[in-house]
ZAVEXKE-977573 format. One record per residue (C-alpha): residue number from 1; residue in one letter; x, y, z. Coordinates in Angstrom, 1 decimal. Example, Ala and Ser with C-alpha at 12.3 -4.5 7.8 and 13.67 -1.06 7.14 Angstrom:
! ZAVEXKE-977573
<rec 1,"A",<12.3,-4.5,7.8>>
<rec 2,"S",<13.7,-1.1,7.1>>
END
This chain:
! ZAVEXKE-977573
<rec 1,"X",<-23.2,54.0,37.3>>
<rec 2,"X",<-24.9,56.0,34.5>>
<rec 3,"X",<-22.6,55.8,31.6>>
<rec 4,"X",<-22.7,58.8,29.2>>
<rec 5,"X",<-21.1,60.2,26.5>>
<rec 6,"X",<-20.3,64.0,26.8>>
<rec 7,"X",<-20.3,65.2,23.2>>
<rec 8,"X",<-21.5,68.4,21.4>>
<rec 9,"X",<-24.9,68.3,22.9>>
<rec 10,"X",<-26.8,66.7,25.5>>
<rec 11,"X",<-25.3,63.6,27.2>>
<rec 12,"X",<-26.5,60.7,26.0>>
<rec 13,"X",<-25.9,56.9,27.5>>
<rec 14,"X",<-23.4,54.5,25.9>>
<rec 15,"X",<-26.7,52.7,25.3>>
<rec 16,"X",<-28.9,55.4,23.3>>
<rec 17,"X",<-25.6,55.7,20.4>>
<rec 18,"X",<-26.0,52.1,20.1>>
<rec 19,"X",<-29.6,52.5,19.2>>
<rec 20,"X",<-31.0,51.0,22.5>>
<rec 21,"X",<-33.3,48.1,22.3>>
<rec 22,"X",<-32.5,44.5,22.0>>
<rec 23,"X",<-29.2,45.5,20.1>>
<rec 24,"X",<-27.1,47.3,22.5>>
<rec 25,"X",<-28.5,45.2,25.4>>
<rec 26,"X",<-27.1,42.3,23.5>>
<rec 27,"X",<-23.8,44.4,23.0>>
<rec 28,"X",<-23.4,45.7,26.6>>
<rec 29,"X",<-24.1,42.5,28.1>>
<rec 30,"X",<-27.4,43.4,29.5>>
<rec 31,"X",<-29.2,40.1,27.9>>
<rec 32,"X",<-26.0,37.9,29.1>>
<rec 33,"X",<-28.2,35.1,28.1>>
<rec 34,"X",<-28.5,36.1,24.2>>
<rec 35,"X",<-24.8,37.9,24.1>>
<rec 36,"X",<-23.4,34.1,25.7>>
<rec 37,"X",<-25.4,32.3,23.2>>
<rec 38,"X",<-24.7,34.8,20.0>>
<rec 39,"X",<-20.8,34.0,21.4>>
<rec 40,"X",<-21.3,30.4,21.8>>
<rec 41,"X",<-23.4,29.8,18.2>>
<rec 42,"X",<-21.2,31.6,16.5>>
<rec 43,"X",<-17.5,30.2,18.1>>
<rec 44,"X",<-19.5,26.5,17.3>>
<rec 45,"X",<-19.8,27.6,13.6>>
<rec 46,"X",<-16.4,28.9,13.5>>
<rec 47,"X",<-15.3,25.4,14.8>>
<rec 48,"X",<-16.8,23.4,12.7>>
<rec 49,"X",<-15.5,24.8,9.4>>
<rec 50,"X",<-11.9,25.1,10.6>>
<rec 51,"X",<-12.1,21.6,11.8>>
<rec 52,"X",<-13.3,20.8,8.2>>
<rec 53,"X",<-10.7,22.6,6.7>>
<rec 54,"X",<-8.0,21.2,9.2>>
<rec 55,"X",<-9.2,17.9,8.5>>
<rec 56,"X",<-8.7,18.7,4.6>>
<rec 57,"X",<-12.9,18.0,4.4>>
<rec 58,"X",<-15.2,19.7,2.4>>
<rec 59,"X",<-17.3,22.0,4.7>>
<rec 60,"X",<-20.8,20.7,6.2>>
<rec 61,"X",<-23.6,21.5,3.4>>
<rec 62,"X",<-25.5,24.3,4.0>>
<rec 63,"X",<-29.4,23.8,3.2>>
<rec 64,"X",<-30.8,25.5,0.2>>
<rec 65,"X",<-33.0,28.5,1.6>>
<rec 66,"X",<-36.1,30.1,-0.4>>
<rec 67,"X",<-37.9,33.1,0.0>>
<rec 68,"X",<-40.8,34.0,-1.3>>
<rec 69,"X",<-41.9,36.8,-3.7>>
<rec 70,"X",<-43.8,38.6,-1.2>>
<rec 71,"X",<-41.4,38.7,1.3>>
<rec 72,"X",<-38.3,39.8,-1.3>>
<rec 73,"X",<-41.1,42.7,-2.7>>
<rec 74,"X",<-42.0,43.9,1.0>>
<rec 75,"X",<-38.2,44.0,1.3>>
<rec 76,"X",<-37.7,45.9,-1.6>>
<rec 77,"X",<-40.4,48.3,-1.0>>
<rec 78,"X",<-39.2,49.0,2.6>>
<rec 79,"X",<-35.6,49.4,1.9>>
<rec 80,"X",<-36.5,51.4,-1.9>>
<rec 81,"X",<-36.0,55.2,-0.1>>
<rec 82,"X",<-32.5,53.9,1.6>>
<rec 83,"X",<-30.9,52.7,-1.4>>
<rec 84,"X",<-32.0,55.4,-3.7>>
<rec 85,"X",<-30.2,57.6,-0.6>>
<rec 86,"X",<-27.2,55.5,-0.6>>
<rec 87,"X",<-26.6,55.8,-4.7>>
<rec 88,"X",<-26.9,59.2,-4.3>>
<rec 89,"X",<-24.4,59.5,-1.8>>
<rec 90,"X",<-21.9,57.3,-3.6>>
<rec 91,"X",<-23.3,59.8,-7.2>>
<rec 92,"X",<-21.8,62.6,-5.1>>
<rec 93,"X",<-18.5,60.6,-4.1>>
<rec 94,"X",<-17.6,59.2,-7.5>>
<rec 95,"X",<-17.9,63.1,-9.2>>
<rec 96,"X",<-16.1,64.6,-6.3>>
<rec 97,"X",<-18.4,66.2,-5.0>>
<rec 98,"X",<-17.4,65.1,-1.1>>
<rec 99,"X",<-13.7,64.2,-1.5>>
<rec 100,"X",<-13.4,63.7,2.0>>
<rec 101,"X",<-16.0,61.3,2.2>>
<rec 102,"X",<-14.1,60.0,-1.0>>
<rec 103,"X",<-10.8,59.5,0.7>>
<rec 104,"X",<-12.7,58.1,4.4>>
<rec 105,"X",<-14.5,55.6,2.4>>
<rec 106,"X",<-11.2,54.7,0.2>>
<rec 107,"X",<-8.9,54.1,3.8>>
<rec 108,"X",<-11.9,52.1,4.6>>
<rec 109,"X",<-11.9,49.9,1.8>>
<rec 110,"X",<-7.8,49.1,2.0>>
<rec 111,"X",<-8.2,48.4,6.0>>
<rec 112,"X",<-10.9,45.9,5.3>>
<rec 113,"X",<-8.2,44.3,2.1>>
<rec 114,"X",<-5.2,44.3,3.9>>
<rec 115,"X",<-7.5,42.4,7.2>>
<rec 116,"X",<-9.4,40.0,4.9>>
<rec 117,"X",<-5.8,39.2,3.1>>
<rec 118,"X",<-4.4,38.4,6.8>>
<rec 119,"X",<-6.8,35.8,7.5>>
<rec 120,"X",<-10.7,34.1,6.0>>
<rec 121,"X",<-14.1,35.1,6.1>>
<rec 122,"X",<-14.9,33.3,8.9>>
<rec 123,"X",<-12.5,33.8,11.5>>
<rec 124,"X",<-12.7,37.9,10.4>>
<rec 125,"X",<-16.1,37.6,11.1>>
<rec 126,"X",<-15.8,35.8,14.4>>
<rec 127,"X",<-13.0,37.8,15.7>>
<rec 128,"X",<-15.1,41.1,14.1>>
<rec 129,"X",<-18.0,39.5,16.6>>
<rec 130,"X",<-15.8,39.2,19.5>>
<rec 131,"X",<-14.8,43.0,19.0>>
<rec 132,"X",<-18.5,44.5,18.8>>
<rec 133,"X",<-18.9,42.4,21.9>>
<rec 134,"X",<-16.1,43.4,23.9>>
<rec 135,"X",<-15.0,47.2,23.1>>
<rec 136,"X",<-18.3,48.5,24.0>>
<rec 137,"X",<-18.6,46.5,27.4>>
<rec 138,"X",<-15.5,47.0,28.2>>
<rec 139,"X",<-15.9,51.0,27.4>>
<rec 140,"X",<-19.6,51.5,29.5>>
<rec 141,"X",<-17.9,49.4,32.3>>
<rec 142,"X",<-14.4,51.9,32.5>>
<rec 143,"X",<-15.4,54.7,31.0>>
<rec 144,"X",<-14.1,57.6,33.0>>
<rec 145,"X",<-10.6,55.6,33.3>>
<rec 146,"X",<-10.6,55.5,29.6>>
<rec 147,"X",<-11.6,59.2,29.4>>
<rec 148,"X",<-9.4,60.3,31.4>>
<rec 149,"X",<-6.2,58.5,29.3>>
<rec 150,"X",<-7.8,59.8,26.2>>
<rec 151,"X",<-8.1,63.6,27.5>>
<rec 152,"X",<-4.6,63.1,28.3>>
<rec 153,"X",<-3.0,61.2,25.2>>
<rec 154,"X",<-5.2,64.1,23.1>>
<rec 155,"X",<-3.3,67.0,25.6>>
<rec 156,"X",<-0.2,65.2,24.7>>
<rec 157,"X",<-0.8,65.0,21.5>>
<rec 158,"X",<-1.8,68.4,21.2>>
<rec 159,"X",<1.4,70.1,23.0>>
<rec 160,"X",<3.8,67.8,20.7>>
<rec 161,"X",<1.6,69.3,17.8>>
<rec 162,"X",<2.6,73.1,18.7>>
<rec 163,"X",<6.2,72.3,19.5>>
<rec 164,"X",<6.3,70.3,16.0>>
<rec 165,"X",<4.7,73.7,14.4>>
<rec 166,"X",<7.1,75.9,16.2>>
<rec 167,"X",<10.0,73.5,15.0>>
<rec 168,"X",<9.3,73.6,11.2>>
<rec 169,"X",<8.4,77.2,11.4>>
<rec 170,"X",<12.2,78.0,12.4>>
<rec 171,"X",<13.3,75.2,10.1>>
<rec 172,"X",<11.0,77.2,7.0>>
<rec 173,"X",<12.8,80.6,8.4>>
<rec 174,"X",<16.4,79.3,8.2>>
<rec 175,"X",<16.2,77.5,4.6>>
<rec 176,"X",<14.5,81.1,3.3>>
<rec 177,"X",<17.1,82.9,4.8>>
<rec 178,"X",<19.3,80.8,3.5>>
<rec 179,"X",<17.7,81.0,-0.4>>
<rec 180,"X",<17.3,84.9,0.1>>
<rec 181,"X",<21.3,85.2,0.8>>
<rec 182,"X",<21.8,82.8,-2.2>>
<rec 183,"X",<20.1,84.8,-4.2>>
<rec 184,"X",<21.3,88.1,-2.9>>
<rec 185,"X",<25.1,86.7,-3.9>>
<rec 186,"X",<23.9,85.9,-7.7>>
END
């Protein structure tokens, strides 16, 4: 079954919006081989520094990595344009100049606090893992079941939204009924 999603344009596969390549195969399971071994690796890691803390030891050492110049200047030079991109959207946001971007980014931020003060680094970043590894698969493999339930929860949504305007609409009438007699009686 040809998943696709059925935007604004063209559909396009589950796979192209994850950038096809090695990426998304990993994500949707295509390379079981890599996305089992990704899993495995990093649930092993995880392990081994809960154990350590569990155990009240001090973590396993992690070697001492060096790059070289070339490398960090090839680097630099690749990822130069991006960066300069980047500041200049985060220019924009810090003068206001995209205050919803402002306020996305902000929710962003406090999500990611109030998660990383519920647990540590590691386990966010293996349960993290485990989501970009699951919710996608899970999505290509029952997607018109889960398009379906979200057509309807947005219908629902959507009639509960005009009864709500409706409702505060007579609620508004009443109370400035209610001022204009007030005032008529002063």
């Amino acid at each position: 079954m040809d998943s696709s999603i059925r935007s604004a344009g063209s559909p396009r596969s589950l796979h192209e919006l994850l950038g096809g390549g090695i990426v998304a195969d990993v994500m949707l399971w295509k390379r079981r081989h890599v996305t089992i071994g990704t899993l495995l690796g990093t649930l092993a890691a995880w392990v081994v520094f809960e154990a350590a803390q569990i155990l009240n030891r001090p973590p396993p050492p992690i070697p001492q990595m060096h790059i070289s110049e070339e490398v960090i200047r090839e680097v630099a030079a690749f990822m130069h344009p991006g960066i300069n991109m980047m500041l200049s959207i985060f220019h924009d946001i810090a003068l206001g100049k995209d205050s919803k971007l402002f306020y996305g980014v902000a929710i962003y931020l406090w999500l990611i606090s109030i998660v990383g003060s519920l647990t540590d680094f590691p386990t966010m970043i293996y349960t993290s893992l485990i989501i970009v590894l699951t919710i996608p698969a899970l999505y290509e493999k029952y997607e018109e079941c889960i398009d379906r339930y979200m057509k309807l929860a947005y219908m629902e949504v959507w009639m509960y939204e005009r009864i709500y305007e409706r409702v505060s609409m007579k609620c508004f009438n009443k109370i400035m009924n209610c001022i204009i007699e007030i005032l008529k009686e002063s």
